[in-house]
C-alpha positions in Angstrom: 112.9 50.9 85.1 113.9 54.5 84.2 116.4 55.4 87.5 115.1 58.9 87.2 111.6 57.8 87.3 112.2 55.6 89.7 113.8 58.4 91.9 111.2 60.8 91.3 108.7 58.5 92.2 110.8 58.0 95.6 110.7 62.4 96.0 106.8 62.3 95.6 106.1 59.3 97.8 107.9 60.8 100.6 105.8 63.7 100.4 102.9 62.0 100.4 104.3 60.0 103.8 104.2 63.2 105.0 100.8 64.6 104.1 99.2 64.6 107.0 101.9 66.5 108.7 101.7 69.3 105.8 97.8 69.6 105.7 98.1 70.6 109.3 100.7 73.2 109.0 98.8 74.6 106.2 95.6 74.9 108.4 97.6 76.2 111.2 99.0 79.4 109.5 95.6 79.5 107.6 93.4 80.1 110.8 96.3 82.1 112.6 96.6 84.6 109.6 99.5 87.2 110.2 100.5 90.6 109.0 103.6 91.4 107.0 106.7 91.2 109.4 104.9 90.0 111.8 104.7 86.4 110.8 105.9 84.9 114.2 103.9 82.0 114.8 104.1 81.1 110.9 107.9 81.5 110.6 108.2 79.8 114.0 106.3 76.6 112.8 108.2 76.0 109.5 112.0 76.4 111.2 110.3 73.6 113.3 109.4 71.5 110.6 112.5 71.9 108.7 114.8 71.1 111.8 113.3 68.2 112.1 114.1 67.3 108.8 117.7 67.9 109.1 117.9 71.3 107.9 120.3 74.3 109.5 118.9 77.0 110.4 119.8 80.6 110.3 117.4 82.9 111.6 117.0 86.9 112.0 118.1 87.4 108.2 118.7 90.6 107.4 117.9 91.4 111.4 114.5 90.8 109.7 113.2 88.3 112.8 110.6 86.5 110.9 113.1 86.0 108.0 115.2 82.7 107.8 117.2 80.7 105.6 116.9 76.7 106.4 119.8 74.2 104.3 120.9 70.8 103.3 124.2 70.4 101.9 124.1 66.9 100.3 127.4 64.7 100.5 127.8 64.9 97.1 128.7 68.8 95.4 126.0 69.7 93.0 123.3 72.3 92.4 121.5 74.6 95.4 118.2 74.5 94.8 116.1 77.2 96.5 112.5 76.8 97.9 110.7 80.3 98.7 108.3 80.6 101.5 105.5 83.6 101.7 103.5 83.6 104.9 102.1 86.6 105.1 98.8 87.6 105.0 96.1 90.4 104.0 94.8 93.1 106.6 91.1 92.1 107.1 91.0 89.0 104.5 93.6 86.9 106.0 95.0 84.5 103.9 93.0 85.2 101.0 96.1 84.7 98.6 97.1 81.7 100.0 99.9 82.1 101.3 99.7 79.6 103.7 99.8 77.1 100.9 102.6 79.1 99.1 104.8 78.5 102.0 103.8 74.8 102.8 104.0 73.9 98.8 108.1 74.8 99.7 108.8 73.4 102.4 107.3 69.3 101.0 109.2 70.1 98.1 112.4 70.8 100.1 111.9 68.0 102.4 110.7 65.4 99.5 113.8 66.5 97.7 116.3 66.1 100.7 115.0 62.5 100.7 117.2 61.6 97.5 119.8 64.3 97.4 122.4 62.6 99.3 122.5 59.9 96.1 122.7 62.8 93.2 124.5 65.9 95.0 123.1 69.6 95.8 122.3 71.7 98.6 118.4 72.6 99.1 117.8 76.1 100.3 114.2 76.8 101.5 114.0 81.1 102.2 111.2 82.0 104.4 110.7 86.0 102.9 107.9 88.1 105.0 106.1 90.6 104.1 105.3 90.0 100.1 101.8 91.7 100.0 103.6 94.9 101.3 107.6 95.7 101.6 108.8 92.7 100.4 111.6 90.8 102.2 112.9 89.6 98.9 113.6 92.7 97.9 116.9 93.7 100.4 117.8 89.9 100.5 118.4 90.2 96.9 120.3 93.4 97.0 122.4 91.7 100.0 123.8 89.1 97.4 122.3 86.2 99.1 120.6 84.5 96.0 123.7 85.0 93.9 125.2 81.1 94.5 121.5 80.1 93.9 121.2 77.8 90.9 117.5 77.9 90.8 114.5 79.7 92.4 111.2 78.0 92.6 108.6 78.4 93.8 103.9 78.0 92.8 101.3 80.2 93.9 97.9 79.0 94.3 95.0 79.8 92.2 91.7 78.4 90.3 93.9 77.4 87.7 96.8 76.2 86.2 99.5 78.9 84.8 102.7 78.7 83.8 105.1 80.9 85.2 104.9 84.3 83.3 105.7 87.9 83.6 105.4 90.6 86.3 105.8 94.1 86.4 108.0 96.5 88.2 107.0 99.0 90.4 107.8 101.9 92.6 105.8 103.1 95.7 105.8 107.2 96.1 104.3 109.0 98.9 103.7 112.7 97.7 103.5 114.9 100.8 102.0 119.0 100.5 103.1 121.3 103.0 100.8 124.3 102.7 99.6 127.0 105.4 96.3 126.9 107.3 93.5 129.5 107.1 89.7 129.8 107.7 88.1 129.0 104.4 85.4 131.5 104.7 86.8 134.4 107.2 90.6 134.9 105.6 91.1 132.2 102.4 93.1 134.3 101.1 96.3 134.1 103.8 96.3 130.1 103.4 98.5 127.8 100.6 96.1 125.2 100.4 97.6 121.7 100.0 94.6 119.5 98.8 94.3 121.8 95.8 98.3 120.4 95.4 97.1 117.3 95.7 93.9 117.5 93.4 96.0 118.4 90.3 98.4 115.5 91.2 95.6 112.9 90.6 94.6 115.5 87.6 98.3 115.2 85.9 98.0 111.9 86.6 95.3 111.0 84.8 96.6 113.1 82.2 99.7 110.9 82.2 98.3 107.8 81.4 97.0 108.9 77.9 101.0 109.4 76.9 102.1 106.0 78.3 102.5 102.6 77.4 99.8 99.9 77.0 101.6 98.2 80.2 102.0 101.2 82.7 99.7 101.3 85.5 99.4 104.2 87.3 97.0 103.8 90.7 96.5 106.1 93.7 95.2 107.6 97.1 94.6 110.0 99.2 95.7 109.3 102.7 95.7 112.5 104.1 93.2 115.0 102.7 92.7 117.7 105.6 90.8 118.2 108.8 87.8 120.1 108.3 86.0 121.6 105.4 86.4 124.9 107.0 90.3 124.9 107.2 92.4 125.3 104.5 94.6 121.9 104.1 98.0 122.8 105.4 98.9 119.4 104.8 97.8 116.6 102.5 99.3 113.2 101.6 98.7 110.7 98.8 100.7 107.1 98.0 101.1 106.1 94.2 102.0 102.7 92.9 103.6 103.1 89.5 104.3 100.3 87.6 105.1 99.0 83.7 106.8 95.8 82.4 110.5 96.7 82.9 112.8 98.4 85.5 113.6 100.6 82.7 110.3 102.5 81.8 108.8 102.1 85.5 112.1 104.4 86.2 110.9 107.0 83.5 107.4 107.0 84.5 108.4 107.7 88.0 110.2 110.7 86.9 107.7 111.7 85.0 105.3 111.7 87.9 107.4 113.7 90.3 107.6 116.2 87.4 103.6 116.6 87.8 103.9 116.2 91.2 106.5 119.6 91.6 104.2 121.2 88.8 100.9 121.1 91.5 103.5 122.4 94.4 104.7 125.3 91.8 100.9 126.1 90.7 100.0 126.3 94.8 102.6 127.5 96.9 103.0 124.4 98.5 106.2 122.7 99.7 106.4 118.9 98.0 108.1 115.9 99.8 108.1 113.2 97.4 109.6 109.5 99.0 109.1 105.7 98.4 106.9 103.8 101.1 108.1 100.5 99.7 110.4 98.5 98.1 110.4 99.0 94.4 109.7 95.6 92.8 111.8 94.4 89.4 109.7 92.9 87.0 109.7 88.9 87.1 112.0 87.4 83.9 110.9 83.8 83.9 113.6 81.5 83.1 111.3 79.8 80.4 113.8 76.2 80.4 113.3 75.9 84.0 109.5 76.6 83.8 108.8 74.3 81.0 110.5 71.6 83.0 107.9 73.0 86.0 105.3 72.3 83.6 106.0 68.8 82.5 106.6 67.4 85.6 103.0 68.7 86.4 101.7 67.0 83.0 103.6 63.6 84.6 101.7 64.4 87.6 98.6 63.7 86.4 97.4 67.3 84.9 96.2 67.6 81.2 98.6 70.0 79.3 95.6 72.4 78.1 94.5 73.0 81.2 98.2 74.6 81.9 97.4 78.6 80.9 99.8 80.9 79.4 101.9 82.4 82.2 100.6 86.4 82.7 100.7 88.0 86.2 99.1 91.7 86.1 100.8 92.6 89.6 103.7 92.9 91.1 106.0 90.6 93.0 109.3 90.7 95.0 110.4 87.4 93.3 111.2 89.8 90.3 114.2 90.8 91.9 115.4 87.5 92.7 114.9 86.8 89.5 117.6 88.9 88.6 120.1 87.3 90.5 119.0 83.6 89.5 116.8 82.0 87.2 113.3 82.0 88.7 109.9 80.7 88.2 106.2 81.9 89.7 103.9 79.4 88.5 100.3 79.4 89.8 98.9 76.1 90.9 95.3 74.8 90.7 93.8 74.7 94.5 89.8 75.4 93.9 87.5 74.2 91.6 85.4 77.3 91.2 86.5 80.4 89.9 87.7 83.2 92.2 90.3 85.9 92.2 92.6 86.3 94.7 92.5 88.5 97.7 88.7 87.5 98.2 87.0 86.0 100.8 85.3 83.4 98.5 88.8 82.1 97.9 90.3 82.3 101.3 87.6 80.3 102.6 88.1 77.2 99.7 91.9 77.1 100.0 91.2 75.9 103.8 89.3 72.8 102.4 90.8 69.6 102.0 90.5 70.0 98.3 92.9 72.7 98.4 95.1 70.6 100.8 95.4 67.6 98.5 95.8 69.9 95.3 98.8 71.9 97.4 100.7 68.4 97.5 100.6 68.1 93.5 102.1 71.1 93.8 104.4 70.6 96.1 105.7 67.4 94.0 106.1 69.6 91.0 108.2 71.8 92.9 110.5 68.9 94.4 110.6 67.0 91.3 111.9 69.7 88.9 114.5 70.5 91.9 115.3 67.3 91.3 115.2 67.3 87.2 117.9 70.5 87.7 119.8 68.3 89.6 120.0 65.5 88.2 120.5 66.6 84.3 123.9 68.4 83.6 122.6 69.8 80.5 119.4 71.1 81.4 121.2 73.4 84.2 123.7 74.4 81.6 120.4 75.5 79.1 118.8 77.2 82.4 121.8 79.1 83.3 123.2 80.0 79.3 119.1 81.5 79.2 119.7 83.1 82.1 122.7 85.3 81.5 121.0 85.7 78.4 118.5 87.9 80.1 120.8 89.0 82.5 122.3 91.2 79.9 118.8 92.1 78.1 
């Protein structure tokens, strides 16, 4: 029999020795559903797991306490492979983008893979990165260089359906700030600088804006800060922007182009702008397309029909987009409910805590470990994944 087969068959047995284990984790972090950078007991529980597996641990990445890395150098030199972990979850909704899941799906695939590297050569890498649904861990521990000896990034996000990894967008967070002057609004208007009117023809240029942009830019805002009391004039107002569009390039000009509106509405009142980011600005996701058509097939080997595997297309934004940019990446999404629901709801928070989901997470999981192991394995598909990389690199 076919060695490789034979070994990948050894990767996903050993993850399903473990299953058990992995459905329990998964329902731990579910029901115990923490915020961004603050994903103690979650980031606790998988540096347990992956001790116990052999892996070293270095924790406090970044002096970011619920960050970590966790490795396996094999014997043999070859490939690092790197597993991401997201275990964060959503104010009020808790895990409702499955997170849980996300971070679990890693972790099998890094211990399933550990189980044959020693024979073939590489180092497995499994990143544990808070805070995705907000500021982004990923984000600094790709500008600190520590993805740049990474041959390949993996890692699958749950869903109702089967994608193939696809395209993000980039964005920037702004916080516009108005600094006006208080006055009553009835006895002495006249002495105040009002700073909601600022604000008002912010949103107004705004939605001006988005008639002159591209068919990709989003442009989405609120007010966070509107006044006190109707009969006070706003001395102070705040709203917080995301602005976003398929490349680093354009989201960089759109930006511009909103502080230009936003000093307009400070020049037209009186009022003083402070204009800052509130978050990291995520790159937009370049999908190394050789590495997620090897994703995709071992999925197909797994048992899942090829048309039910979508066309990769991700309307948001994630920090994997700038590891991406460092390494070759992949975000596929993963099938973990039968019934239609977005993500970010209740109705699927509550069906990616069922068994179903669990037992779905593990094909998954073996999708993830068995391409690791496709990458490496197969001296010529790395080379393909890396020449397609710098490829885009330079794009």
């Amino acid at each position: 029999m076919d060695m490789n087969k034979l070994n990948k068959q050894q990767v996903c047995n050993h993850i399903n020795s473990i299953a058990p284990r992995l459905k329990e984790i998964a329902t731990q972090i579910g029901n115990r559903p923490e915020l961004g950078y603050e994903e103690f007991f979650a980031s606790q529980l998988l540096i347990e797991e992956l001790t116990a597996a052999g892996f070293f641990i270095t924790r406090n990445v970044l002096d970011l306490p619920t960050a970590f890395i966790a490795e396996y150098a094999a014997r043999k030199s070859g490939p690092t492979i790197a597993y991401l972990c997201e275990y964060d979850a959503l104010p009020g909704l808790g895990h409702a983008c499955g997170h849980h899941l996300i971070c679990t799906m890693s972790i099998a695939a890094a211990i399933g893979l550990k189980s044959i590297i020693d024979s073939i050569g590489g180092t497995i890498r499994v990143y544990g990165t808070p805070a995705e649904e907000t500021s982004g861990a990923k984000v600094p521990m790709a500008a600190a260089g520590l993805f740049d000896d990474v041959d390949v990034a993996l890692m699958a996000h749950p869903y109702s359906r089967y994608e193939a990894s696809g395209a993000s967008l980039a964005m920037d967070a702004i916080q516009y700030e108005y600094a006006g002057k208080p006055a009553h609004a009835a006895a002495s208007p006249h002495e105040g600088i009002n700073a909601l009117d600022a604000i008002l023809m912010l949103f107004n240029a705004s939605n001006a804006l988005r008639q002159q942009v591209r068919s990709d830019a989003r442009i989405h805002g609120i007010i966070t800060d509107g006044g006190q009391a109707p009969n006070i004039i706003p001395d102070y107002t705040c709203a917080q922007f995301y602005i976003r569009s398929a490349d680093r390039s354009y989201t960089n000009e759109l930006t511009a182009r909103m502080l230009a509106c936003a000093e307009g509405a400070a020049l037209q009142t009186g009022c003083t702008l402070t204009a800052t980011p509130y978050e990291y600005s995520y790159d937009e996701l370049r999908t190394n397309e050789a590495l997620s058509a090897v994703f995709s097939e071992n999925l197909i080997k797994l048992g899942v029909a090829e048309q039910d595997i979508a066309l990769g297309k991700d309307s948001g934004s994630v920090d994997l987009g700038n590891v991406s940019l460092r390494c070759p990446a992949i975000h596929p999404y993963v099938k973990v409910i039968d019934e239609y629901h977005q993500l970010h709801t209740a109705e699927f928070r509550d069906l990616a805590m069922t068994d179903r989901a669990m037992e779905l997470m593990l094909i998954g999981a073996q999708a993830l470990a068995t391409t690791g192991y496709d990458v490496c394995s197969n001296d010529e598909l790395l080379s393909t994944i890396q020449q397609e990389f710098q490829q885009l690199y330079k794009a």
